[in-house]
PDBQT receptor file of N, H, CA, C and O in Angstrom, charges set to zero:
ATOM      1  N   UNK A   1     -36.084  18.617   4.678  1.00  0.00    +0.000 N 
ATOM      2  CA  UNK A   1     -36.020  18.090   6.040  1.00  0.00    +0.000 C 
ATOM      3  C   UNK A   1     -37.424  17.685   6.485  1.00  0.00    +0.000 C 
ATOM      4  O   UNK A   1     -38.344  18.360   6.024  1.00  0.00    +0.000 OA
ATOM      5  N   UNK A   2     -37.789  16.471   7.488  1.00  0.00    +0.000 N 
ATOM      6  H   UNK A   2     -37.041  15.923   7.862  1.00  0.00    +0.000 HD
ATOM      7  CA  UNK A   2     -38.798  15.997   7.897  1.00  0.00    +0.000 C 
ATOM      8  C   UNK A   2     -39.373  16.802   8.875  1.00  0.00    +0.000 C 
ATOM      9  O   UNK A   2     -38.662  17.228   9.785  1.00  0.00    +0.000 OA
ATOM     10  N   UNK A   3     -40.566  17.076   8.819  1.00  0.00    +0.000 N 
ATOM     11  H   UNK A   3     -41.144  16.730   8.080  1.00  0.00    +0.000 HD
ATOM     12  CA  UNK A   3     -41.003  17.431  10.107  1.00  0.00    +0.000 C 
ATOM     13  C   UNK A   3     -41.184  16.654  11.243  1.00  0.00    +0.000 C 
ATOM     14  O   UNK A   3     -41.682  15.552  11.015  1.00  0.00    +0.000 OA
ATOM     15  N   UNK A   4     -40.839  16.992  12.780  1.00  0.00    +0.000 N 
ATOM     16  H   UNK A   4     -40.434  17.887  12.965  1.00  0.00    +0.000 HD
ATOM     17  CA  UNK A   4     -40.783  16.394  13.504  1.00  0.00    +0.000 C 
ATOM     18  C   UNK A   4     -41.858  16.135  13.715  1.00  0.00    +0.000 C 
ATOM     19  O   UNK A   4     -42.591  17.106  13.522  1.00  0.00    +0.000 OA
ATOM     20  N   UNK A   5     -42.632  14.800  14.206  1.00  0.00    +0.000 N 
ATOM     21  H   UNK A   5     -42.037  14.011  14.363  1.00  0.00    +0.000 HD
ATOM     22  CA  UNK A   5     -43.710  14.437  15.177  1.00  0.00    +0.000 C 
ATOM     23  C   UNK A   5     -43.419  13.956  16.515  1.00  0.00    +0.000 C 
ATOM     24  O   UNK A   5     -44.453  13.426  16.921  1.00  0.00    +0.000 OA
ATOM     25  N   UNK A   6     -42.547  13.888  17.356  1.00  0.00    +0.000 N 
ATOM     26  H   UNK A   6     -41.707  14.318  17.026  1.00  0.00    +0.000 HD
ATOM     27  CA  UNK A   6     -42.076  13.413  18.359  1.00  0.00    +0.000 C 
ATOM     28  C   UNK A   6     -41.251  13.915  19.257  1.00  0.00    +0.000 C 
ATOM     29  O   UNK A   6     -40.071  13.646  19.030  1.00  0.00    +0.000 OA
ATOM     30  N   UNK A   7     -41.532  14.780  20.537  1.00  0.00    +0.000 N 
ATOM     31  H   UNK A   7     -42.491  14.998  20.721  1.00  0.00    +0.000 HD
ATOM     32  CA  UNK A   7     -40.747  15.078  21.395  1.00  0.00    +0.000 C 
ATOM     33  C   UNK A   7     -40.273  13.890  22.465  1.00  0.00    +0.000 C 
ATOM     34  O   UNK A   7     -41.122  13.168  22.989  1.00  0.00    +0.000 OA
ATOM     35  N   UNK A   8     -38.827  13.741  22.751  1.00  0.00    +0.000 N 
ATOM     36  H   UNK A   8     -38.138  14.328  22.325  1.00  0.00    +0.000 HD
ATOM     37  CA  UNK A   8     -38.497  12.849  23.244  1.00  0.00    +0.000 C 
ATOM     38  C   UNK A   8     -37.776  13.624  24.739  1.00  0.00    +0.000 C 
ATOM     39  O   UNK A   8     -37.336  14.774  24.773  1.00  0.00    +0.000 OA
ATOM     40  N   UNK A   9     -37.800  12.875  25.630  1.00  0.00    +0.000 N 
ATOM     41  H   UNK A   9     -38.157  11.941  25.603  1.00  0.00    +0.000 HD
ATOM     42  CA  UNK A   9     -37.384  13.234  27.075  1.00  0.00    +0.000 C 
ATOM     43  C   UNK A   9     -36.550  14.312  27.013  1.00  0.00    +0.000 C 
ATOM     44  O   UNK A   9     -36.943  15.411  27.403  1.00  0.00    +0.000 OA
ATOM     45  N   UNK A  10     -34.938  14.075  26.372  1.00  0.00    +0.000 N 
ATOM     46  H   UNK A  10     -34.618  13.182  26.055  1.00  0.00    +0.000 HD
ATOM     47  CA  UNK A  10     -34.173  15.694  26.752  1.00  0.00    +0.000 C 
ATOM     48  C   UNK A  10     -34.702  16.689  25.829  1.00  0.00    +0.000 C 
ATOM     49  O   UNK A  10     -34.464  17.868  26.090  1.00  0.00    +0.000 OA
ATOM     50  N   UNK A  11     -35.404  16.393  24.754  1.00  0.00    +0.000 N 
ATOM     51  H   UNK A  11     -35.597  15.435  24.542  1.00  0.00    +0.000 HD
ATOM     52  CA  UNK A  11     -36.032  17.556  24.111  1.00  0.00    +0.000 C 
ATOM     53  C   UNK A  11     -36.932  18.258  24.884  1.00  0.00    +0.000 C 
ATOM     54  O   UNK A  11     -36.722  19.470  24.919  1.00  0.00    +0.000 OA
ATOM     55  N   UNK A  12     -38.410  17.614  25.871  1.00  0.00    +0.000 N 
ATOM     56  H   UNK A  12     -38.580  16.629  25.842  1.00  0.00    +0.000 HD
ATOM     57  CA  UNK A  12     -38.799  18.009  26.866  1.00  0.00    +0.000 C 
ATOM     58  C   UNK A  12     -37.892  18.699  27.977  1.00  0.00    +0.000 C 
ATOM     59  O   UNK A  12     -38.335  19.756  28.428  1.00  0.00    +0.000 OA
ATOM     60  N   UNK A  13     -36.952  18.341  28.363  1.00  0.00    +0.000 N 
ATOM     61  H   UNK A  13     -36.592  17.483  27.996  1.00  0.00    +0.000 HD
ATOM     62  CA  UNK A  13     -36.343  18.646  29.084  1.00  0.00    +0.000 C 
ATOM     63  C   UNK A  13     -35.836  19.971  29.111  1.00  0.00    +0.000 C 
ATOM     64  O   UNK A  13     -36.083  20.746  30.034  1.00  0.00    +0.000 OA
ATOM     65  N   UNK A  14     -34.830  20.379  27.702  1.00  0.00    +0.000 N 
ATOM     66  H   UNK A  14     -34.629  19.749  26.952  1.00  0.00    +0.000 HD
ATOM     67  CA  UNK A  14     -34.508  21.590  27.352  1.00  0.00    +0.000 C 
ATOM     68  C   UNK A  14     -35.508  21.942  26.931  1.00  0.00    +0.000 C 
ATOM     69  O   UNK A  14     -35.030  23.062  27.110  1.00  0.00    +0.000 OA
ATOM     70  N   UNK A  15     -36.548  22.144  26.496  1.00  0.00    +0.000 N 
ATOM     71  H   UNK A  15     -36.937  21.234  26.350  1.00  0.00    +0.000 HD
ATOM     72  CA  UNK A  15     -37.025  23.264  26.285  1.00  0.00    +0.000 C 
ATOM     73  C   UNK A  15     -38.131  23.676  27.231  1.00  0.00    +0.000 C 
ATOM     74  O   UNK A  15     -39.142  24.147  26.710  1.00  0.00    +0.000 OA
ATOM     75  N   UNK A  16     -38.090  23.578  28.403  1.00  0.00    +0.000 N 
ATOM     76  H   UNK A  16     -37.269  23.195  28.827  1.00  0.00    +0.000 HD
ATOM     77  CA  UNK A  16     -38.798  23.807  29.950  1.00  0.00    +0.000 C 
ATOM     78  C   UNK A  16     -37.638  23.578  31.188  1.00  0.00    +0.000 C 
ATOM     79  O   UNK A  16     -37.963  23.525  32.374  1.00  0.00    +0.000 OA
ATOM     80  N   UNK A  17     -36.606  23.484  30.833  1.00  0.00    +0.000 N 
ATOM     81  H   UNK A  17     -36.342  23.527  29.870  1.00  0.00    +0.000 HD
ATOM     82  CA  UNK A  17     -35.301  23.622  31.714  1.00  0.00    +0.000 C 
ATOM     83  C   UNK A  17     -35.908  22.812  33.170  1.00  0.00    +0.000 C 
ATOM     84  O   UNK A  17     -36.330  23.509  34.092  1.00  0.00    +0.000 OA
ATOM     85  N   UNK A  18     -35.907  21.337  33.273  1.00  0.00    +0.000 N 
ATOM     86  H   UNK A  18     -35.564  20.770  32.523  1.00  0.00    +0.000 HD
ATOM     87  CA  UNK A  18     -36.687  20.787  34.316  1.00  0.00    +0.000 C 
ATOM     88  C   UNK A  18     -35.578  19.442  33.978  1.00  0.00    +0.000 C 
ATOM     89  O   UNK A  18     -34.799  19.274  33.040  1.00  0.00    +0.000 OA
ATOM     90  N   UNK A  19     -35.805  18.833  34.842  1.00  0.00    +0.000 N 
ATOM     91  H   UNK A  19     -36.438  18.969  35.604  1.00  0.00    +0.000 HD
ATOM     92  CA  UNK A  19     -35.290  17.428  35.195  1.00  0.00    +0.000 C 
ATOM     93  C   UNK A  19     -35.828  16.222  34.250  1.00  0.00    +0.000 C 
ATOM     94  O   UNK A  19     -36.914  16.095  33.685  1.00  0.00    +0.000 OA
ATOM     95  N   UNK A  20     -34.718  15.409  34.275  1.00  0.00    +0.000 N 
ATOM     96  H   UNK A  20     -33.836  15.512  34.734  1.00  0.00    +0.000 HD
ATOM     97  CA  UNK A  20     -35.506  14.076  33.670  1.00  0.00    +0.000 C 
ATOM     98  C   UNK A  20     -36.973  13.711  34.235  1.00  0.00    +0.000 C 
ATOM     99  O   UNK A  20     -38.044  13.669  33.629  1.00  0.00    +0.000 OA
ATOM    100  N   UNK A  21     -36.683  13.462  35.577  1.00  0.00    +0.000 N 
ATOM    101  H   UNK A  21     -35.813  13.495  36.069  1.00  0.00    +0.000 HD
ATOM    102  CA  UNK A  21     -37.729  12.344  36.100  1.00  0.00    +0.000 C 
ATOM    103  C   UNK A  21     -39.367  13.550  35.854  1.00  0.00    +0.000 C 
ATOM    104  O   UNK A  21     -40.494  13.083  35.685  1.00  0.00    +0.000 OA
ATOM    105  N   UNK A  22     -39.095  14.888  35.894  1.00  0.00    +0.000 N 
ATOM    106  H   UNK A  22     -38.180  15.267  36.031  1.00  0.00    +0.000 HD
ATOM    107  CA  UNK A  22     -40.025  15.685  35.790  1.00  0.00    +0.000 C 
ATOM    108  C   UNK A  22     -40.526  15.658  34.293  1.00  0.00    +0.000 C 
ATOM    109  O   UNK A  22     -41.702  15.706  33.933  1.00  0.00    +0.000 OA
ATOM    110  N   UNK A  23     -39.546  15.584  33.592  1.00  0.00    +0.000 N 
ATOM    111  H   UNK A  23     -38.590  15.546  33.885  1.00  0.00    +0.000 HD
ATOM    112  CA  UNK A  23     -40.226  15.622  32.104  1.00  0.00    +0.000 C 
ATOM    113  C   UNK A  23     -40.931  14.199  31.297  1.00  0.00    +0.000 C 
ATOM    114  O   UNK A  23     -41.697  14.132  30.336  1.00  0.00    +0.000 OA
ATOM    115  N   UNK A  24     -40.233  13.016  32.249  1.00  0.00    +0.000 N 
ATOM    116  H   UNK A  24     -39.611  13.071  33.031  1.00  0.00    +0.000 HD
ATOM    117  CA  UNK A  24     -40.907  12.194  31.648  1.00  0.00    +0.000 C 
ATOM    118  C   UNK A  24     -42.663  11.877  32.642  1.00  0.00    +0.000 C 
ATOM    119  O   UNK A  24     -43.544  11.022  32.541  1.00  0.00    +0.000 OA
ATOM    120  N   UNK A  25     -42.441  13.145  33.573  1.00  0.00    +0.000 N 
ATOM    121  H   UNK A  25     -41.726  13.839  33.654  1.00  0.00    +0.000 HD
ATOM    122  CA  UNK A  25     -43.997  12.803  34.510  1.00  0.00    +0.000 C 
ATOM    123  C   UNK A  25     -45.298  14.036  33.125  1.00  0.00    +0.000 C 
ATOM    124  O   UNK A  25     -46.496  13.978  32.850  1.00  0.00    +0.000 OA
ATOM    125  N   UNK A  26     -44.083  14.999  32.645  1.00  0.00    +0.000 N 
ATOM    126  H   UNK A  26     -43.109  15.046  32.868  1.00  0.00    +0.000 HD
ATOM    127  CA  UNK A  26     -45.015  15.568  31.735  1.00  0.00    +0.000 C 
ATOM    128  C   UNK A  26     -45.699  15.171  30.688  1.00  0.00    +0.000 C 
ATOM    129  O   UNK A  26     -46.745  15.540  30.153  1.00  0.00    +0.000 OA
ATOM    130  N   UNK A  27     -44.524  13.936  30.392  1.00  0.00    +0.000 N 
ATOM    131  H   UNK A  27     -43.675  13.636  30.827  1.00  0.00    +0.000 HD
ATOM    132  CA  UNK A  27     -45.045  12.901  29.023  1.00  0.00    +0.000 C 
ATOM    133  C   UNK A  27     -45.806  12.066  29.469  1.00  0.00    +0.000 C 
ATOM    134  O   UNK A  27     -46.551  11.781  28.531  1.00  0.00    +0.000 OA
ATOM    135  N   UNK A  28     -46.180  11.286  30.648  1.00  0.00    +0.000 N 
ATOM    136  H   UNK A  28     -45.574  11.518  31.410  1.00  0.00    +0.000 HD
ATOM    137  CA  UNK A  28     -46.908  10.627  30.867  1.00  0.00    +0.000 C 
ATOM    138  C   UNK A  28     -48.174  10.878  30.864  1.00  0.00    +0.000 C 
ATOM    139  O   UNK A  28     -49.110  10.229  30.399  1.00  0.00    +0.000 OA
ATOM    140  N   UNK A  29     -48.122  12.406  31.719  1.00  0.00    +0.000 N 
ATOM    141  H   UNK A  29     -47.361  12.933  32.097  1.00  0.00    +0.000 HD
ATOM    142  CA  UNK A  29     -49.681  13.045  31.622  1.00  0.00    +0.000 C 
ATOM    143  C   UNK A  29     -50.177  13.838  30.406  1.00  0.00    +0.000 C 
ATOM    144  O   UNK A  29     -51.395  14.017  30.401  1.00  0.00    +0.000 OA
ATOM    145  N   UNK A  30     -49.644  14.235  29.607  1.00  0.00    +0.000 N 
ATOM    146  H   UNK A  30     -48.655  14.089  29.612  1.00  0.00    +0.000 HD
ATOM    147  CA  UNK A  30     -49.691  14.566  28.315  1.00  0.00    +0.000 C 
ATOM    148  C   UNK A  30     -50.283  13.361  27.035  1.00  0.00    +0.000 C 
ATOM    149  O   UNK A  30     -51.108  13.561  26.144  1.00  0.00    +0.000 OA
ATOM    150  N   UNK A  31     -49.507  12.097  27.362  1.00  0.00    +0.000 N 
ATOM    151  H   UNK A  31     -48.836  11.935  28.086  1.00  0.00    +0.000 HD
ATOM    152  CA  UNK A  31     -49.796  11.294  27.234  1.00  0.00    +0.000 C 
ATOM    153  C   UNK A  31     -51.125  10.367  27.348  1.00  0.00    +0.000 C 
ATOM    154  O   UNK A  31     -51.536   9.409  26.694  1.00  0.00    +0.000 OA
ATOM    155  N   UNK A  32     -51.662  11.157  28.587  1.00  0.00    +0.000 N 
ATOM    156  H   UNK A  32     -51.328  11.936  29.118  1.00  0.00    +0.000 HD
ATOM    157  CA  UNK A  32     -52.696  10.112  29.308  1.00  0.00    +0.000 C 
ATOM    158  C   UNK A  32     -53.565  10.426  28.998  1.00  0.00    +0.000 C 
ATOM    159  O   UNK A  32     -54.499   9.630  29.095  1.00  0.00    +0.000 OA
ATOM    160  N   UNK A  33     -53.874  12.047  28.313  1.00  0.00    +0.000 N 
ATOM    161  H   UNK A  33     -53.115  12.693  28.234  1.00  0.00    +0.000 HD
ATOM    162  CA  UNK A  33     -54.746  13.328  28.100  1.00  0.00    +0.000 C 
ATOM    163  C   UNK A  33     -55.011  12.548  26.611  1.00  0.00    +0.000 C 
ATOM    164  O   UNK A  33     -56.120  12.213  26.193  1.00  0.00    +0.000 OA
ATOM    165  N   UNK A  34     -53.945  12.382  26.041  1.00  0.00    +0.000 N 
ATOM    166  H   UNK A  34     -53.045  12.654  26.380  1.00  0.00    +0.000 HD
ATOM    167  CA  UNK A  34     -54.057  11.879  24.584  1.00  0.00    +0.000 C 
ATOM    168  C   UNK A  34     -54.805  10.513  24.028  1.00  0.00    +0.000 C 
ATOM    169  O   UNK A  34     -55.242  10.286  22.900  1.00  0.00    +0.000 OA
ATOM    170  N   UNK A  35     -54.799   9.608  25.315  1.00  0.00    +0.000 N 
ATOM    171  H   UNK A  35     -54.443   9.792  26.231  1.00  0.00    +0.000 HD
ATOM    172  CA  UNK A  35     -55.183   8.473  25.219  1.00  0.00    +0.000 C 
ATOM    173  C   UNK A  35     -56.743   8.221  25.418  1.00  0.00    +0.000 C 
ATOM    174  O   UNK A  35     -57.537   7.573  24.735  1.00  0.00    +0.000 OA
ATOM    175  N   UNK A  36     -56.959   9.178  26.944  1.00  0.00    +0.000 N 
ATOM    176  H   UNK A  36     -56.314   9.704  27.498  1.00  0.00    +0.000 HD
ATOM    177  CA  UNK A  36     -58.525   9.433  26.792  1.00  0.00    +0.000 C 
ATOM    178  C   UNK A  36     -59.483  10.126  25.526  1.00  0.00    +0.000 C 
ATOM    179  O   UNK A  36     -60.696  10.319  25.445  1.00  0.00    +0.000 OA
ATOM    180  N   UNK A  37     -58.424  10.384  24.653  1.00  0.00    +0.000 N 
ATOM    181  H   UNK A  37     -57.439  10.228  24.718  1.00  0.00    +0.000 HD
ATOM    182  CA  UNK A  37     -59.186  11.021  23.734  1.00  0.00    +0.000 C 
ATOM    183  C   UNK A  37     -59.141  10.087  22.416  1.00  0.00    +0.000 C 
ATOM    184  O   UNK A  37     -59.502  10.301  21.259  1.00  0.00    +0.000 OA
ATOM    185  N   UNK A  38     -58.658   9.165  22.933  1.00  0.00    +0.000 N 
ATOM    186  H   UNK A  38     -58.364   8.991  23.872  1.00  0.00    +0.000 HD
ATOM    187  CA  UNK A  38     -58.675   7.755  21.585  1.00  0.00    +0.000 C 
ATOM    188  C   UNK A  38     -57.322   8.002  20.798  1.00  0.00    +0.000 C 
ATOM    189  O   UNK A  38     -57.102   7.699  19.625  1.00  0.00    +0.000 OA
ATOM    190  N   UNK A  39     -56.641   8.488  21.507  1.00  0.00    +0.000 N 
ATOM    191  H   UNK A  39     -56.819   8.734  22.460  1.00  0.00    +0.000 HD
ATOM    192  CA  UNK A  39     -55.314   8.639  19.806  1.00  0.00    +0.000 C 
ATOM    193  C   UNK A  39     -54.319   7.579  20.807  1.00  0.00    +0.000 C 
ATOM    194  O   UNK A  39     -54.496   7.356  22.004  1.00  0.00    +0.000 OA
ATOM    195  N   UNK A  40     -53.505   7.156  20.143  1.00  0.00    +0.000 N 
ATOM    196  H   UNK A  40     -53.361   7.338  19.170  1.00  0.00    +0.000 HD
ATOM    197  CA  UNK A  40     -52.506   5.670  20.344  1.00  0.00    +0.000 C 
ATOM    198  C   UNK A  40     -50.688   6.914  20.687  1.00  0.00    +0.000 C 
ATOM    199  O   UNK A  40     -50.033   7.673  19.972  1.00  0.00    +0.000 OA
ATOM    200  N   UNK A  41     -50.602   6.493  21.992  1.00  0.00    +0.000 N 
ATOM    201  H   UNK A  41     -51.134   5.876  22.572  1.00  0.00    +0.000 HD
ATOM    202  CA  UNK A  41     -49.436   7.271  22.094  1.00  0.00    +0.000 C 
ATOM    203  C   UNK A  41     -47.824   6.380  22.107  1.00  0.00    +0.000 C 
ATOM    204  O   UNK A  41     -47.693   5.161  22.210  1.00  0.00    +0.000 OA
ATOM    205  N   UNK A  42     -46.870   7.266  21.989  1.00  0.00    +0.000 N 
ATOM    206  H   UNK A  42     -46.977   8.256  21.905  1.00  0.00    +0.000 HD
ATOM    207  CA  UNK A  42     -45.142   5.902  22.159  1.00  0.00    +0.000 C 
ATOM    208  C   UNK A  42     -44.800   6.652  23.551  1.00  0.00    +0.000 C 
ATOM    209  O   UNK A  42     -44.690   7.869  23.697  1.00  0.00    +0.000 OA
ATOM    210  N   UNK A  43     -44.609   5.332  24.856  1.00  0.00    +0.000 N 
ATOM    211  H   UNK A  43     -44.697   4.343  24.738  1.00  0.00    +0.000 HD
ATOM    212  CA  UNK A  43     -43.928   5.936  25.895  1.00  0.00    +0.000 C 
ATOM    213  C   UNK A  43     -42.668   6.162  25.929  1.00  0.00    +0.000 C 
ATOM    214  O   UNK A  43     -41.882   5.453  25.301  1.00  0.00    +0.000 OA
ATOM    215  N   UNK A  44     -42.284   7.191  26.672  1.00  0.00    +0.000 N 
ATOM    216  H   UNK A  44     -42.923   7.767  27.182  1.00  0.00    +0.000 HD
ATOM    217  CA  UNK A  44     -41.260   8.186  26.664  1.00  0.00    +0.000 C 
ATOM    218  C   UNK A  44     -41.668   9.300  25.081  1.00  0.00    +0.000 C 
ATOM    219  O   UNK A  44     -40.820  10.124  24.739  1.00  0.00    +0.000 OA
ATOM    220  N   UNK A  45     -42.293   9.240  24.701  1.00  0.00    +0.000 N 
ATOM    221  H   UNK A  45     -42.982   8.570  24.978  1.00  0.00    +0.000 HD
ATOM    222  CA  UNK A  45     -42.387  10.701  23.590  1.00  0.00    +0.000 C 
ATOM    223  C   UNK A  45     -43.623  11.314  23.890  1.00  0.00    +0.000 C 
ATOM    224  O   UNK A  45     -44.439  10.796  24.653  1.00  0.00    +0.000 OA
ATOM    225  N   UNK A  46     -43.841  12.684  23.169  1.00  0.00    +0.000 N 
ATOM    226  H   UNK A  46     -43.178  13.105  22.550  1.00  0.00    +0.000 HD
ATOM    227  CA  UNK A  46     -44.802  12.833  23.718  1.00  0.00    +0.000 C 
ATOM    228  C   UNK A  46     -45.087  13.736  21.644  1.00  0.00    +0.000 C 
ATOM    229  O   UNK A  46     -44.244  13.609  20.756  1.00  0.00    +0.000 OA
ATOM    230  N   UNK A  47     -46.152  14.351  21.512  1.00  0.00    +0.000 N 
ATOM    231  H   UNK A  47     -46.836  14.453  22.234  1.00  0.00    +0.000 HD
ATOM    232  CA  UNK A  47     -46.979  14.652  20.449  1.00  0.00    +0.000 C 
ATOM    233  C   UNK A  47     -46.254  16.406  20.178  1.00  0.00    +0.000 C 
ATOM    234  O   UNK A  47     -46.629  17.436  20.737  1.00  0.00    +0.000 OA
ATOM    235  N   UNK A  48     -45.235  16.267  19.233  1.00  0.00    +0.000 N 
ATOM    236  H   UNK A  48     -44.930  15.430  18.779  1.00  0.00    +0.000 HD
ATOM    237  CA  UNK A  48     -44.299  18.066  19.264  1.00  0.00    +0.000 C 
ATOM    238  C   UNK A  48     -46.453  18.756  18.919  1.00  0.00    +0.000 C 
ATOM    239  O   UNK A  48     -46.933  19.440  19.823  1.00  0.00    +0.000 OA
ATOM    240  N   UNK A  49     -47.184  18.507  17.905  1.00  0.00    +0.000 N 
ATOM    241  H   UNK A  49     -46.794  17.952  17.170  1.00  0.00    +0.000 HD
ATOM    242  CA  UNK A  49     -48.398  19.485  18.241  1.00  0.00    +0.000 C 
ATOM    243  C   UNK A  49     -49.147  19.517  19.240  1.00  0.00    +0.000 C 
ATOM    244  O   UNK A  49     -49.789  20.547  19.445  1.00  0.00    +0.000 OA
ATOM    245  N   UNK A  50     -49.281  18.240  20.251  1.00  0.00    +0.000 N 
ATOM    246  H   UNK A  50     -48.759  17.404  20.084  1.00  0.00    +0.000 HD
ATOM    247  CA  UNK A  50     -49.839  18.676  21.490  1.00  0.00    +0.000 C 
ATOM    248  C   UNK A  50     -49.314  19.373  22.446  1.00  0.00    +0.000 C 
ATOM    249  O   UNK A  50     -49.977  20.168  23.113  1.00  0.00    +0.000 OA
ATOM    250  N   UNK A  51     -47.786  19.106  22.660  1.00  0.00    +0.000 N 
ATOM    251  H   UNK A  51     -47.247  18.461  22.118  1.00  0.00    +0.000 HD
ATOM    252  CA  UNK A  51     -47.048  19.543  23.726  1.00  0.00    +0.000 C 
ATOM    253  C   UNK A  51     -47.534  21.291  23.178  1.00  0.00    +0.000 C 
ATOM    254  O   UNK A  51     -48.158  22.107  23.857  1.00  0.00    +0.000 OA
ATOM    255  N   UNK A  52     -47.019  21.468  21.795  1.00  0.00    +0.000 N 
ATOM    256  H   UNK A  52     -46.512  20.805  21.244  1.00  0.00    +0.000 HD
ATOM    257  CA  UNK A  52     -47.519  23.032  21.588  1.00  0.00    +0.000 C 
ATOM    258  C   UNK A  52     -48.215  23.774  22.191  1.00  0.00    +0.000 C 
ATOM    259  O   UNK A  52     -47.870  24.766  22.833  1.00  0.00    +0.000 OA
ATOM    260  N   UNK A  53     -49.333  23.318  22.017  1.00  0.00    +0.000 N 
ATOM    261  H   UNK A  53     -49.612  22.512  21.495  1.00  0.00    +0.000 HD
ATOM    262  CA  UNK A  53     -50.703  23.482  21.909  1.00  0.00    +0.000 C 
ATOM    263  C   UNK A  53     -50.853  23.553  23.468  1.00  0.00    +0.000 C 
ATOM    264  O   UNK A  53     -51.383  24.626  23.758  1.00  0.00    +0.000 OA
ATOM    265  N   UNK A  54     -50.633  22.948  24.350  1.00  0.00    +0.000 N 
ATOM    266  H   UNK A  54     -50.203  22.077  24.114  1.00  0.00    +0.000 HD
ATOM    267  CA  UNK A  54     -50.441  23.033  25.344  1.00  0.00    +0.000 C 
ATOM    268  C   UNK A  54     -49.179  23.575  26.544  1.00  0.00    +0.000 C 
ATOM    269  O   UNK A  54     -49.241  23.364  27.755  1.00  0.00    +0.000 OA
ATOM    270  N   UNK A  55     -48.105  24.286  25.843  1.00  0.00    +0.000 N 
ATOM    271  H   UNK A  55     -48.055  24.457  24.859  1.00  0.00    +0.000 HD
ATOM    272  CA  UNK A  55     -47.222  24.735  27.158  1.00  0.00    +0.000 C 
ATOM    273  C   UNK A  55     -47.079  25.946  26.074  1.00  0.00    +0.000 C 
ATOM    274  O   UNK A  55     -46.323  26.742  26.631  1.00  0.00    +0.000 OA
ATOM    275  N   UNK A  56     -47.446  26.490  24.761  1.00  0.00    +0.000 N 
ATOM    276  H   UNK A  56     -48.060  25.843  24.310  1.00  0.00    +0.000 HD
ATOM    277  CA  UNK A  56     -47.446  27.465  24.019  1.00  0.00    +0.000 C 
ATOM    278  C   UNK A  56     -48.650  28.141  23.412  1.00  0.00    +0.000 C 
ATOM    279  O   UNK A  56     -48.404  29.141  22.737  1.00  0.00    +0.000 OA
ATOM    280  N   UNK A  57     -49.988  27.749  23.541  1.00  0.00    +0.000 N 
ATOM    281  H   UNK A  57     -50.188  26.937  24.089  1.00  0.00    +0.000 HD
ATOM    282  CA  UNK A  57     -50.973  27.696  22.968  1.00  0.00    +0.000 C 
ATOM    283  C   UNK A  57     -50.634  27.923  21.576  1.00  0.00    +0.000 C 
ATOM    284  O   UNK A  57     -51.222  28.774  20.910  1.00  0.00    +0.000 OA
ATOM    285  N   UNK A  58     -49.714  27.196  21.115  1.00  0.00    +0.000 N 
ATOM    286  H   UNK A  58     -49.236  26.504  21.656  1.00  0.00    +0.000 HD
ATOM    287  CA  UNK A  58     -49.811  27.061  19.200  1.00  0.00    +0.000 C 
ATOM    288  C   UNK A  58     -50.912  26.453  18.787  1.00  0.00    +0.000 C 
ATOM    289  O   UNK A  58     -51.048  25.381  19.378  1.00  0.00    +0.000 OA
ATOM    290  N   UNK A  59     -51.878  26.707  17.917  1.00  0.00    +0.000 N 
ATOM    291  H   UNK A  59     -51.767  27.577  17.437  1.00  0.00    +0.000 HD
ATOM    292  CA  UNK A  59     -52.581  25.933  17.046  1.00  0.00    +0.000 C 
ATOM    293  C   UNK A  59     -51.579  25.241  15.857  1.00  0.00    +0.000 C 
ATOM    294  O   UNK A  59     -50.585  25.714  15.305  1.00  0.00    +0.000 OA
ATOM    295  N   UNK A  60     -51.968  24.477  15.761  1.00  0.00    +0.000 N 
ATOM    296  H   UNK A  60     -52.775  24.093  16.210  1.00  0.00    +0.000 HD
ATOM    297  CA  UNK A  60     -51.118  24.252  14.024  1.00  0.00    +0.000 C 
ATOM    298  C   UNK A  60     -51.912  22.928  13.293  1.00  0.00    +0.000 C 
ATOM    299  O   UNK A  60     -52.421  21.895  13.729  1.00  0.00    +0.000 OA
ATOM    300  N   UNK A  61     -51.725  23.561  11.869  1.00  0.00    +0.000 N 
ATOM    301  H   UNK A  61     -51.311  24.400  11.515  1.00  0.00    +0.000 HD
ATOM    302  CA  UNK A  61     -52.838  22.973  11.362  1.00  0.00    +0.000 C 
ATOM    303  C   UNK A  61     -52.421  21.136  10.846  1.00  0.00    +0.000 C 
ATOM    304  O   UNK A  61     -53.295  20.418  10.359  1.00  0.00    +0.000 OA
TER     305      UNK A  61
């Protein structure tokens, strides 16, 4: 099986039990965090190791 790279809106969604319009405001700013830092993001998804890393403090290598 592939590993995922891509959280998409209801995946955000369920797994922070929040609303559409709220989860795609998380991807945006998650997003925006990613962009100032030079990496190329897809709107509406957001990065499954950043989101980690940030609402779990996972590192992963």
């Amino acid at each position: 099986m592939e590993k995922k790279i891509f959280y998409d809106v209801y995946e955000v969604m369920a797994m922070l039990t929040i609303s559409k319009s709220h989860a795609y405001k998380i991807i945006r700013e998650l997003n925006r965090d990613l962009r100032e830092q030079g990496y190329m993001t897809i709107t509406g998804k957001v990065s499954c190791k950043y989101f980690d890393e940030k609402f779990y403090g996972l590192q992963t290598a």
